[in-house]
N, CA, C and O atoms as CSV, one atom per row, in Angstrom:
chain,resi,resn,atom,element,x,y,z
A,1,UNK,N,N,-10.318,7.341,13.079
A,1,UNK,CA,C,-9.830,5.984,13.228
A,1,UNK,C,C,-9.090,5.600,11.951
A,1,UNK,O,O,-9.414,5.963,10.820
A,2,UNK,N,N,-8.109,4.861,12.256
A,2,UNK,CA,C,-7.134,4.523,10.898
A,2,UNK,C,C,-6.299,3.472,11.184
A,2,UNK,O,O,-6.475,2.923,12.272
A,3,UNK,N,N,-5.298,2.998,10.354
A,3,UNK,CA,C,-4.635,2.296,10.484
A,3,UNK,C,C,-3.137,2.476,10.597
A,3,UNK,O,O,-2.635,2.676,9.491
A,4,UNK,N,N,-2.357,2.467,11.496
A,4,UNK,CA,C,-1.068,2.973,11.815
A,4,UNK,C,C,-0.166,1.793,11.368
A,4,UNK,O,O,-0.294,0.621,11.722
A,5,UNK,N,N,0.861,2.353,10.447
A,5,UNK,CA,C,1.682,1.320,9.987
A,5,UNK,C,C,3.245,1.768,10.231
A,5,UNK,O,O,3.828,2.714,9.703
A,6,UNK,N,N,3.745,0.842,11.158
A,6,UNK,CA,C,5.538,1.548,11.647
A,6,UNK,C,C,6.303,0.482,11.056
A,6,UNK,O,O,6.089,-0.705,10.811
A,7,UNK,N,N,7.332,1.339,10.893
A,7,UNK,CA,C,9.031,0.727,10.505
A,7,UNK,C,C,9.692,-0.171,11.338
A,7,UNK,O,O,10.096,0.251,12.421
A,8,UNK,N,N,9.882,-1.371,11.018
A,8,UNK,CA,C,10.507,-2.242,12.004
A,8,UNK,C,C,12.126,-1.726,11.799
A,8,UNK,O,O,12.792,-2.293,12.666
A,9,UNK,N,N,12.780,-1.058,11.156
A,9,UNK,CA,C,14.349,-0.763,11.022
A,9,UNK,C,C,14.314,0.552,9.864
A,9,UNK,O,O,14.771,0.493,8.722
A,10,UNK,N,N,13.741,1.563,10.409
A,10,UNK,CA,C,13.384,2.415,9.434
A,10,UNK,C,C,14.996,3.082,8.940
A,10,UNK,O,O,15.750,3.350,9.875
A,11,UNK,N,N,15.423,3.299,7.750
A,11,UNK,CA,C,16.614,3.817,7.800
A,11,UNK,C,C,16.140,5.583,7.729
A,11,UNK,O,O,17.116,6.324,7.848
A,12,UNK,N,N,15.335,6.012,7.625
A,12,UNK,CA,C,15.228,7.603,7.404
A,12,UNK,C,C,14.140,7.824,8.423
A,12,UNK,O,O,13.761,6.934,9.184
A,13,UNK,N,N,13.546,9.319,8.404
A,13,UNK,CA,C,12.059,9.380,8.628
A,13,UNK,C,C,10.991,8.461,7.983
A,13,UNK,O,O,10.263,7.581,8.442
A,14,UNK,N,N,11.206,9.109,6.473
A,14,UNK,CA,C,9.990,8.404,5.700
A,14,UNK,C,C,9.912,6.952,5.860
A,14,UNK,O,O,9.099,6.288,5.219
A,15,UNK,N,N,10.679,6.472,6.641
A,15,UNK,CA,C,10.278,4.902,7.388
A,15,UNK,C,C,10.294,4.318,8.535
A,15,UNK,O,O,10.579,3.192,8.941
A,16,UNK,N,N,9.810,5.627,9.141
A,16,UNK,CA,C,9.169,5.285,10.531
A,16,UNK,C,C,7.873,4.962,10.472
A,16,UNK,O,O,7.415,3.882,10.845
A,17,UNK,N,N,7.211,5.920,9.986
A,17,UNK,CA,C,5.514,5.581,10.132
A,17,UNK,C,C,4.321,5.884,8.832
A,17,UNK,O,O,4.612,6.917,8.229
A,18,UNK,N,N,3.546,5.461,8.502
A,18,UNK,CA,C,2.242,5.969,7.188
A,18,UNK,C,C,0.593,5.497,8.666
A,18,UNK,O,O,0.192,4.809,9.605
A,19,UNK,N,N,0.370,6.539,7.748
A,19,UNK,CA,C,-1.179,6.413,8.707
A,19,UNK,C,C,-2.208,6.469,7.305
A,19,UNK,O,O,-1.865,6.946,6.224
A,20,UNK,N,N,-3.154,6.038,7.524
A,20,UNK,CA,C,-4.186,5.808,6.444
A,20,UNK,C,C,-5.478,5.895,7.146
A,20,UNK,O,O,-5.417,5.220,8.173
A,21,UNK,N,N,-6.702,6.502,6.982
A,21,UNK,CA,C,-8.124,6.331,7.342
A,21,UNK,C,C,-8.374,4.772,6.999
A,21,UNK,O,O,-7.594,4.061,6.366
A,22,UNK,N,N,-9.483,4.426,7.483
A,22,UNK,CA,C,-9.743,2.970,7.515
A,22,UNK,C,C,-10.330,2.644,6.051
A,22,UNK,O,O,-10.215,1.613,5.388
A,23,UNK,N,N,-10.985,3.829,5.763
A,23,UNK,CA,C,-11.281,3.663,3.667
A,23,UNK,C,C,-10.572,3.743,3.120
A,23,UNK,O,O,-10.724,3.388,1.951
A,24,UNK,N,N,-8.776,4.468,3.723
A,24,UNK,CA,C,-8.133,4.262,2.324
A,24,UNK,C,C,-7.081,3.500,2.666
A,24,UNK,O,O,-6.360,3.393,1.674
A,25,UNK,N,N,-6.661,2.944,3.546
A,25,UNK,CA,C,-6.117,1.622,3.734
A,25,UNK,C,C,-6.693,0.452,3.178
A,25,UNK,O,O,-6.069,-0.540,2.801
A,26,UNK,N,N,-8.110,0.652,3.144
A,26,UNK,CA,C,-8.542,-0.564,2.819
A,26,UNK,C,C,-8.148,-1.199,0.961
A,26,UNK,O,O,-7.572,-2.135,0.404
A,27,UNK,N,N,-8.919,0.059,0.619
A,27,UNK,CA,C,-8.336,0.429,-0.841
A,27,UNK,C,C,-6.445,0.040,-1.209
A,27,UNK,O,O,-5.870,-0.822,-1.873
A,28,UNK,N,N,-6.061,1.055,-0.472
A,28,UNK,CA,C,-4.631,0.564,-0.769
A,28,UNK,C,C,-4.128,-0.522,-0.684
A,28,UNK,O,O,-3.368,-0.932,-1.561
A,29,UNK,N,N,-4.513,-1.406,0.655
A,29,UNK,CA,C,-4.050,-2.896,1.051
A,29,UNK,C,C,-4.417,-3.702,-0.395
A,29,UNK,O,O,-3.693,-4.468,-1.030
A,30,UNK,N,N,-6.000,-3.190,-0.731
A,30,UNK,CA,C,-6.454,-4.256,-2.249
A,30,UNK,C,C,-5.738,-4.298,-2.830
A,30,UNK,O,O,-5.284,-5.425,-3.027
A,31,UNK,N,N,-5.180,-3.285,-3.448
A,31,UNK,CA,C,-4.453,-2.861,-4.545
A,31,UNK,C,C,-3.179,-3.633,-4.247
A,31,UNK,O,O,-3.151,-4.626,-4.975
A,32,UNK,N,N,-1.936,-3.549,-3.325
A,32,UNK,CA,C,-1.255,-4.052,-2.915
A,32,UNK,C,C,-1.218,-5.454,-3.129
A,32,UNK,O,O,-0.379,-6.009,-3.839
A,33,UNK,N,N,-2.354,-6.166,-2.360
A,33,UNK,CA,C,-2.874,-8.014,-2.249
A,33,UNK,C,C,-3.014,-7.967,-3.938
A,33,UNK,O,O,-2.447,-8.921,-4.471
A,34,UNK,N,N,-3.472,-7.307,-4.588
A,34,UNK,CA,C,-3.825,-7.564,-5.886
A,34,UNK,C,C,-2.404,-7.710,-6.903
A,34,UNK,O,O,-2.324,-8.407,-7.914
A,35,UNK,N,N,-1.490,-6.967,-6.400
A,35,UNK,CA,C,-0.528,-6.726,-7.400
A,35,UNK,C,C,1.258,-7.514,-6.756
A,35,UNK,O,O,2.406,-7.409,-7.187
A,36,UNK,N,N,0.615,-8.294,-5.518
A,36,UNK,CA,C,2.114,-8.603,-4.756
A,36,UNK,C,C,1.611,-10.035,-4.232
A,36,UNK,O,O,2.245,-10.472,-3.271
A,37,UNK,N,N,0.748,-10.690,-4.637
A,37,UNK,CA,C,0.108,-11.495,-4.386
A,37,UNK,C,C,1.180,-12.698,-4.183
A,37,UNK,O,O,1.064,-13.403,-3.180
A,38,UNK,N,N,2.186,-12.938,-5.082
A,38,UNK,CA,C,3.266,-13.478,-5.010
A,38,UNK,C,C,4.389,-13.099,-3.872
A,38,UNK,O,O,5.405,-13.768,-3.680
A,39,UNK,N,N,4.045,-11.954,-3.179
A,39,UNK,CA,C,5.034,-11.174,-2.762
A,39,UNK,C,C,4.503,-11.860,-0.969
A,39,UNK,O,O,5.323,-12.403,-0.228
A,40,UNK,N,N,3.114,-11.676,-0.616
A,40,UNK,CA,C,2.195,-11.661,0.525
A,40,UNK,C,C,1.819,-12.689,0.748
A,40,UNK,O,O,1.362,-13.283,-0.228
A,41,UNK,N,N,1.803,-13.536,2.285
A,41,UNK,CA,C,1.348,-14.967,1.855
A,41,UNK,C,C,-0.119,-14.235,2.300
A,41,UNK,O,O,-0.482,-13.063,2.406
A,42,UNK,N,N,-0.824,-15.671,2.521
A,42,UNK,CA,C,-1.840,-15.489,2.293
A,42,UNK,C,C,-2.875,-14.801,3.921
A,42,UNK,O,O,-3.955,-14.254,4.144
A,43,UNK,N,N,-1.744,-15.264,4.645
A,43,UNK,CA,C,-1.870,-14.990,6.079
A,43,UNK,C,C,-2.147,-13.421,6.070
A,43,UNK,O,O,-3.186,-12.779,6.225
A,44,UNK,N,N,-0.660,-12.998,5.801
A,44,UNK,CA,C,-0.067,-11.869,5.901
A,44,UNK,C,C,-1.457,-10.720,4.950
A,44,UNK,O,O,-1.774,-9.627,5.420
A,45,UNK,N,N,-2.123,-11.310,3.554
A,45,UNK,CA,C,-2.467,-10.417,3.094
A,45,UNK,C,C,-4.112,-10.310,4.287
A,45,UNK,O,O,-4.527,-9.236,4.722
A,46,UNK,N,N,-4.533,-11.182,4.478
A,46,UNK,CA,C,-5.622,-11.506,5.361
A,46,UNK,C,C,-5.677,-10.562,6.620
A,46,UNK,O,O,-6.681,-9.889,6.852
A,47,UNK,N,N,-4.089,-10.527,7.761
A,47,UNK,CA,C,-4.107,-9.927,8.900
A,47,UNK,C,C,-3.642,-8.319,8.308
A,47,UNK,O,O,-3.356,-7.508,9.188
A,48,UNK,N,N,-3.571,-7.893,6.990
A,48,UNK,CA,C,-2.833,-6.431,7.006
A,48,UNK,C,C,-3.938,-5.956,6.954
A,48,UNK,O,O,-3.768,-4.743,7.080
A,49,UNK,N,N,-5.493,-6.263,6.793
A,49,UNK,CA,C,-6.858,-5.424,6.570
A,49,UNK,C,C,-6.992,-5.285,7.740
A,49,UNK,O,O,-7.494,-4.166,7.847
A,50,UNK,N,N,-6.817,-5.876,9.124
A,50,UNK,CA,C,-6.910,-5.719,10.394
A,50,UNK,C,C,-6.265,-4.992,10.768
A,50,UNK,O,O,-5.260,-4.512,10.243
A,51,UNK,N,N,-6.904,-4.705,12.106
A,51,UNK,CA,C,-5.548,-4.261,13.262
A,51,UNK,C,C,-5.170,-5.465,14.392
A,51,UNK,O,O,-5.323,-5.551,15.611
A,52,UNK,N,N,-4.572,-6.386,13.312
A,52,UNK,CA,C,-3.977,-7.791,13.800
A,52,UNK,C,C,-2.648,-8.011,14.058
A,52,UNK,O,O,-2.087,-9.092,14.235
A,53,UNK,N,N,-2.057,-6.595,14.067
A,53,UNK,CA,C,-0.534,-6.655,14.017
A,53,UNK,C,C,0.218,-7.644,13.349
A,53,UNK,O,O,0.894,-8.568,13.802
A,54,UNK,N,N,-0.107,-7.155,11.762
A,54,UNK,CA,C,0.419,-8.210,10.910
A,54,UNK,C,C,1.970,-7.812,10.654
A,54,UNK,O,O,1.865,-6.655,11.060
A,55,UNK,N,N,3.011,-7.895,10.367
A,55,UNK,CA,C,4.268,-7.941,10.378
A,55,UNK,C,C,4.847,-8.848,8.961
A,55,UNK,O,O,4.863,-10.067,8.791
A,56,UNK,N,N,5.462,-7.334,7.719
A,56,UNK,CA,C,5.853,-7.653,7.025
A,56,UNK,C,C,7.676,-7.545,6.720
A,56,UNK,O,O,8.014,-6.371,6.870
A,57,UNK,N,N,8.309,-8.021,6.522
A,57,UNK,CA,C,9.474,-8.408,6.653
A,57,UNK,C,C,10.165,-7.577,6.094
A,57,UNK,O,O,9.396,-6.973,5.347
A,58,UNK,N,N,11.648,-6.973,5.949
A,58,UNK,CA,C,12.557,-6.238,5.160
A,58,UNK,C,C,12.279,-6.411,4.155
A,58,UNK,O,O,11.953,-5.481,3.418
A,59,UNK,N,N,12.313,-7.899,3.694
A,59,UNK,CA,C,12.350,-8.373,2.379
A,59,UNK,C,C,11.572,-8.085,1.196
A,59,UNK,O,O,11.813,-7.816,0.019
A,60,UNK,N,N,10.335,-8.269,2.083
A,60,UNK,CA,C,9.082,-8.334,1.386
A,60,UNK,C,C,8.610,-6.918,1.725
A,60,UNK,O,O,8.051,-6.496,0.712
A,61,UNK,N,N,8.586,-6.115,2.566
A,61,UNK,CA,C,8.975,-4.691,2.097
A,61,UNK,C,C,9.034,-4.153,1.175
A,61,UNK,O,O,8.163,-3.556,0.543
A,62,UNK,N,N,10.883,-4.422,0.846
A,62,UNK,CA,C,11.161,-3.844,-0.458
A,62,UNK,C,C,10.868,-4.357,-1.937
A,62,UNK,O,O,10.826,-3.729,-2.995
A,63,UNK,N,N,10.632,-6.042,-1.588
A,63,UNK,CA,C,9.715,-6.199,-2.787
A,63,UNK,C,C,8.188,-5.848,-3.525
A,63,UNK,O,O,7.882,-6.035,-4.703
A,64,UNK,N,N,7.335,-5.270,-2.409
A,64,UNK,CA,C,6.310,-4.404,-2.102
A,64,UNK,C,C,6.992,-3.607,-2.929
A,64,UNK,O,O,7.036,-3.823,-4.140
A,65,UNK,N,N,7.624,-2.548,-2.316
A,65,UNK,CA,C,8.382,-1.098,-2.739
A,65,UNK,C,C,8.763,-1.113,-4.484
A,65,UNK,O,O,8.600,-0.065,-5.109
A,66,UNK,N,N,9.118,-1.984,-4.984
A,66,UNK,CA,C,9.547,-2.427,-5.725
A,66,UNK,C,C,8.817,-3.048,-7.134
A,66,UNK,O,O,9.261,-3.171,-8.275
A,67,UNK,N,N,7.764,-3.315,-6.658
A,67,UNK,CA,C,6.637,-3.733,-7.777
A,67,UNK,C,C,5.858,-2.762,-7.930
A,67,UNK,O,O,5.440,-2.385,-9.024
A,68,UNK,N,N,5.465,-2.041,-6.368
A,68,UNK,CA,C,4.111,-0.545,-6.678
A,68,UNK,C,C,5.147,0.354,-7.718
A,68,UNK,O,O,4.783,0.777,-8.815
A,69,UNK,N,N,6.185,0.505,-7.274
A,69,UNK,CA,C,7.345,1.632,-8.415
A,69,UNK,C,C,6.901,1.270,-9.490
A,69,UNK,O,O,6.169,1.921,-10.235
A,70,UNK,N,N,7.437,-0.106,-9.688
A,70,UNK,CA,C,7.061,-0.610,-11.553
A,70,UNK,C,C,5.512,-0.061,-11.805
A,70,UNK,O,O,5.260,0.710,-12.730
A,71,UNK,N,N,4.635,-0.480,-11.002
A,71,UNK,CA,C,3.151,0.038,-11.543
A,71,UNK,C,C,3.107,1.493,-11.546
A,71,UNK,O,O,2.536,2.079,-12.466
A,72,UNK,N,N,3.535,1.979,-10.810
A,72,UNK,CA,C,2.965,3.464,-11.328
A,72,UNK,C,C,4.215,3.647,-12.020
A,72,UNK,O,O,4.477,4.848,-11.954
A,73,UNK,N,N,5.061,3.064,-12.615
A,73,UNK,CA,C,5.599,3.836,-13.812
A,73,UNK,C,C,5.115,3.330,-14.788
A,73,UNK,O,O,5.543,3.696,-15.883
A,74,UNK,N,N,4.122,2.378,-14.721
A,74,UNK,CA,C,4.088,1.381,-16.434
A,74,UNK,C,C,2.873,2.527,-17.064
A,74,UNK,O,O,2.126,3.307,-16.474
A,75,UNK,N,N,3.072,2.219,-18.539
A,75,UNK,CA,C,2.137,2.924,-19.067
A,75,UNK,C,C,0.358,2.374,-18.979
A,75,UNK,O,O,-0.660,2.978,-19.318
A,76,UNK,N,N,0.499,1.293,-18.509
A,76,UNK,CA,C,-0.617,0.834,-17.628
A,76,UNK,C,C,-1.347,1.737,-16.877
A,76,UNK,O,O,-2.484,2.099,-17.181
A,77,UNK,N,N,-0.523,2.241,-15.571
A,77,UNK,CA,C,-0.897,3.297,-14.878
A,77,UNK,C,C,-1.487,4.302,-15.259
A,77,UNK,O,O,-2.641,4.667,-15.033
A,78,UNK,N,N,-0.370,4.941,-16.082
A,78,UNK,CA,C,-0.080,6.122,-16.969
A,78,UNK,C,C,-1.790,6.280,-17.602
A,78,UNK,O,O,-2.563,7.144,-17.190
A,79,UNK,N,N,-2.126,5.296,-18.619
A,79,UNK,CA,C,-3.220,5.202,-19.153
A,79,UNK,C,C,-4.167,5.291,-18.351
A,79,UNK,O,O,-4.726,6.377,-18.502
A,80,UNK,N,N,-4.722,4.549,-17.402
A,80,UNK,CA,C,-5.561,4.073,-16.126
A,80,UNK,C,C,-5.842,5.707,-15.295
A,80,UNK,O,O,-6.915,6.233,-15.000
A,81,UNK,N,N,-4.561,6.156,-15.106
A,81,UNK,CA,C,-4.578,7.480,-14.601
A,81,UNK,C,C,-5.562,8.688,-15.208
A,81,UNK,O,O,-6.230,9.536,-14.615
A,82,UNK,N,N,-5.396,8.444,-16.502
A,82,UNK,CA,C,-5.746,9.585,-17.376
A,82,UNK,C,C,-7.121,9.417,-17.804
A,82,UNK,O,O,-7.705,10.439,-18.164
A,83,UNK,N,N,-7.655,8.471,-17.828
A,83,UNK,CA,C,-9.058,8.116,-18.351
A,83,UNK,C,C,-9.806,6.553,-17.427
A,83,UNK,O,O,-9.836,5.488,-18.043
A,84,UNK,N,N,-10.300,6.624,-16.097
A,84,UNK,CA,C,-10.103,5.794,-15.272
A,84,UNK,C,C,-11.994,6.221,-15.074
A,84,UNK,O,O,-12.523,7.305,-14.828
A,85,UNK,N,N,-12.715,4.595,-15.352
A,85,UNK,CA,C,-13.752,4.846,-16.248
A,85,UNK,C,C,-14.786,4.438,-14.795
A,85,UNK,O,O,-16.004,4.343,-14.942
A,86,UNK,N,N,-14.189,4.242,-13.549
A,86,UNK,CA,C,-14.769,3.614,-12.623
A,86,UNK,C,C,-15.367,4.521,-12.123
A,86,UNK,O,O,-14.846,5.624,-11.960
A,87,UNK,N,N,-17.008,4.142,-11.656
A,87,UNK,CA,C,-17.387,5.739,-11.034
A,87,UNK,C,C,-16.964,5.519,-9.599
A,87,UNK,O,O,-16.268,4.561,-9.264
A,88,UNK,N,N,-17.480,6.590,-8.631
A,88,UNK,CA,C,-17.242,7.028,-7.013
A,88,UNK,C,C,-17.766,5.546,-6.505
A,88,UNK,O,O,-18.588,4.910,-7.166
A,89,UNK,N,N,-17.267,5.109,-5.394
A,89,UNK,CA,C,-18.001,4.144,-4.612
A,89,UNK,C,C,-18.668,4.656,-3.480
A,89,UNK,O,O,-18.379,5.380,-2.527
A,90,UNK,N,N,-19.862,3.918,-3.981
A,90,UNK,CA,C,-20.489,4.872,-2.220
A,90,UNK,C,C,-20.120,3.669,-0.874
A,90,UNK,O,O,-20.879,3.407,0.059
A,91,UNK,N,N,-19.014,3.192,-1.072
A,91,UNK,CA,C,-18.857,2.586,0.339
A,91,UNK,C,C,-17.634,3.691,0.845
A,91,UNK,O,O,-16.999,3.342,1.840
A,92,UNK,N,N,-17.418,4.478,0.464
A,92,UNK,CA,C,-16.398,5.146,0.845
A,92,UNK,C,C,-14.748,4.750,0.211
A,92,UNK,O,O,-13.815,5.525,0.002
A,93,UNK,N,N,-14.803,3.573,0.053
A,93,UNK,CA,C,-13.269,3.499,-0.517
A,93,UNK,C,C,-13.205,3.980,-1.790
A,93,UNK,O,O,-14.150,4.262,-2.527
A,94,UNK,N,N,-11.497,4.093,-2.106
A,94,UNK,CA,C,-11.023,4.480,-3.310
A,94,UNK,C,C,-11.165,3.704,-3.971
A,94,UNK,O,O,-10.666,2.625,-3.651
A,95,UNK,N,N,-11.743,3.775,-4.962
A,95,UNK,CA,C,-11.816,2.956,-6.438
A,95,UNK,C,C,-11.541,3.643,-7.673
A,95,UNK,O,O,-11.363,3.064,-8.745
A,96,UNK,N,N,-11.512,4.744,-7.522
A,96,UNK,CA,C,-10.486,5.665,-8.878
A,96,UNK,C,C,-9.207,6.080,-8.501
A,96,UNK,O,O,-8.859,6.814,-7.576
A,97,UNK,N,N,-8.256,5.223,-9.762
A,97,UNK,CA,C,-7.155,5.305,-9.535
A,97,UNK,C,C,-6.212,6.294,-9.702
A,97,UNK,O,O,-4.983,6.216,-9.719
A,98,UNK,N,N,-7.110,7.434,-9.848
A,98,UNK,CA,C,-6.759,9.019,-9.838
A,98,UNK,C,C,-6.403,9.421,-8.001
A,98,UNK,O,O,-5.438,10.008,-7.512
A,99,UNK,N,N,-7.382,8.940,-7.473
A,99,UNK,CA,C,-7.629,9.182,-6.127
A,99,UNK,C,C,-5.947,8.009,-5.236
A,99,UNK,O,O,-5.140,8.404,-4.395
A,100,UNK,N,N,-6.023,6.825,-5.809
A,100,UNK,CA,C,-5.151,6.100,-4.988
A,100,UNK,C,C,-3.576,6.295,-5.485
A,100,UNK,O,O,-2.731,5.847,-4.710
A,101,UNK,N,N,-3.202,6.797,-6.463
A,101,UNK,CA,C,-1.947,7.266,-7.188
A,101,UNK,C,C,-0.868,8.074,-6.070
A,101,UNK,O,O,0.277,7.690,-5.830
A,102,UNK,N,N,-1.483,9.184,-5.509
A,102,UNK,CA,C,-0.720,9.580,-4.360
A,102,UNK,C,C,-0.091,8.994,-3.444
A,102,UNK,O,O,1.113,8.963,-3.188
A,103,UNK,N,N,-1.597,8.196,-2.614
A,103,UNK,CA,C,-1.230,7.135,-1.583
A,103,UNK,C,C,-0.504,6.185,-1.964
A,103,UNK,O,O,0.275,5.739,-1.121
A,104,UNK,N,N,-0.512,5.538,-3.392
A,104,UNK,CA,C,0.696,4.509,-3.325
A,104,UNK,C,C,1.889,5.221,-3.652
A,104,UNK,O,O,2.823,4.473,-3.366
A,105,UNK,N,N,2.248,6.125,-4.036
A,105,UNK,CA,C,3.609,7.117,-3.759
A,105,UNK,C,C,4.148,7.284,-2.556
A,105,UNK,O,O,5.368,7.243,-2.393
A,106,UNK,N,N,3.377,7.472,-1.676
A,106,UNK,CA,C,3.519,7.562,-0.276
A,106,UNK,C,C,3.943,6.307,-0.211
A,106,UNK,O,O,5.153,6.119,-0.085
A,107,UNK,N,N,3.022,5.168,-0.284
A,107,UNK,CA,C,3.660,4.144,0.798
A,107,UNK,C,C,4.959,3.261,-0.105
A,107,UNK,O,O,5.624,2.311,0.306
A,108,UNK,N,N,5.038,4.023,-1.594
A,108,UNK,CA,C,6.468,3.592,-1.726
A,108,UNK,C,C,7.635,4.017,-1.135
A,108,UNK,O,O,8.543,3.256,-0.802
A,109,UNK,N,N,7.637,5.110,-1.008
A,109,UNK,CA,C,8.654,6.154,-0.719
A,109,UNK,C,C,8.827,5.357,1.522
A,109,UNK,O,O,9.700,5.155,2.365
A,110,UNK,N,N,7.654,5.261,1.394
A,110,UNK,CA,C,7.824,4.796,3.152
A,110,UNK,C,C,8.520,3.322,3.282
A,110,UNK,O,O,9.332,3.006,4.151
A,111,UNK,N,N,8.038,2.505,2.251
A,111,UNK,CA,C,8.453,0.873,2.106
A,111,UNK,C,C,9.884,0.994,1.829
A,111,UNK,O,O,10.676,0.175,2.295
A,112,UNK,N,N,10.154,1.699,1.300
A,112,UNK,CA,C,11.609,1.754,0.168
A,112,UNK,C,C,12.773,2.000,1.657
A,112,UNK,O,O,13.866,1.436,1.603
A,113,UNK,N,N,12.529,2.594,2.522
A,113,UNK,CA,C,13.273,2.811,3.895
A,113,UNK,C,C,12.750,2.504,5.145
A,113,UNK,O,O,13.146,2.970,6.213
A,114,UNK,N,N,11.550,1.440,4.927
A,114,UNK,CA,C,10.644,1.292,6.779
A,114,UNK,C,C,11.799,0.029,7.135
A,114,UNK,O,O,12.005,0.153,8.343
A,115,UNK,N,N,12.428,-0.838,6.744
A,115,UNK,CA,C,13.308,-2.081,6.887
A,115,UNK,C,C,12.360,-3.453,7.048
A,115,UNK,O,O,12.797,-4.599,6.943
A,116,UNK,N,N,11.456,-3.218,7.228
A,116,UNK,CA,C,9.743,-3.685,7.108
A,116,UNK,C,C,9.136,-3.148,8.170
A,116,UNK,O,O,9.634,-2.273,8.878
A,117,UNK,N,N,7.958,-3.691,8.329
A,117,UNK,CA,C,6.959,-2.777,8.790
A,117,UNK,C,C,5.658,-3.485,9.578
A,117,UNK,O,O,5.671,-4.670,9.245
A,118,UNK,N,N,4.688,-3.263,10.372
A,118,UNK,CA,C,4.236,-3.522,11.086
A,118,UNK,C,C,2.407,-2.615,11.201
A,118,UNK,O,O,2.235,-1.482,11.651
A,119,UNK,N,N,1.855,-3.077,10.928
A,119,UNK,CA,C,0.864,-2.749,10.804
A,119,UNK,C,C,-0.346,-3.356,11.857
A,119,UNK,O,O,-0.817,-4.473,12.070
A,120,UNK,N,N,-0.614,-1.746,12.483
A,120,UNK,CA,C,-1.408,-2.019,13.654
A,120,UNK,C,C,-2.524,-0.696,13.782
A,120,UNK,O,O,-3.338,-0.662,14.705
């Protein structure tokens, strides 16, 4: 079980579709609500933990796309990456940001061409 997220105007492949298990969507969405908070209203960050068919816009897409880039390039990351002091969670989600670094690569590379996106 997971969470299927499609391209409302994908210009490539990599923005047709991202699939995530339901632990690491959950994780990722945090991270996301945490860092775009300005970006997500409040609706939007609320219905994307669901399968509420929340619906995020071109816009806000690429402003998504656009801020996760800046974070994993800042030396923030960089640091966080290398010595990331959080232990395992036993609820199953990602909480070491060793573990979520990939997945938000992924869903940049997917945001950067989905035209927005739709999450169901």
């Amino acid at each position: 079980m997971g969470m299927d997220v499609y391209g409302l105007c994908p210009e490539n492949k990599d923005g047709e579709y991202f699939r995530a298990s339901l632990c690491v969507w959950g994780s990722l969405w945090m991270f996301i609500c945490q860092h775009c908070d300005d970006i997500l209203s409040h609706e939007e960050a609320v219905s994307g933990q669901y399968n509420y068919t929340a619906t995020i816009g071109p816009l806000e897409a690429f402003l998504i796309a656009t801020r996760l880039q800046t974070i994993i390039d800042s030396s923030w990351f960089k640091q966080n990456l290398e010595s990331d002091p959080e232990p395992p969670s036993s609820d199953n989600s990602i909480q070491d940001i060793g573990q979520l670094e990939p997945i938000v690569r992924h869903f940049v590379k997917f945001t950067r061409s989905c035209g927005g996106f739709t999450i169901c």
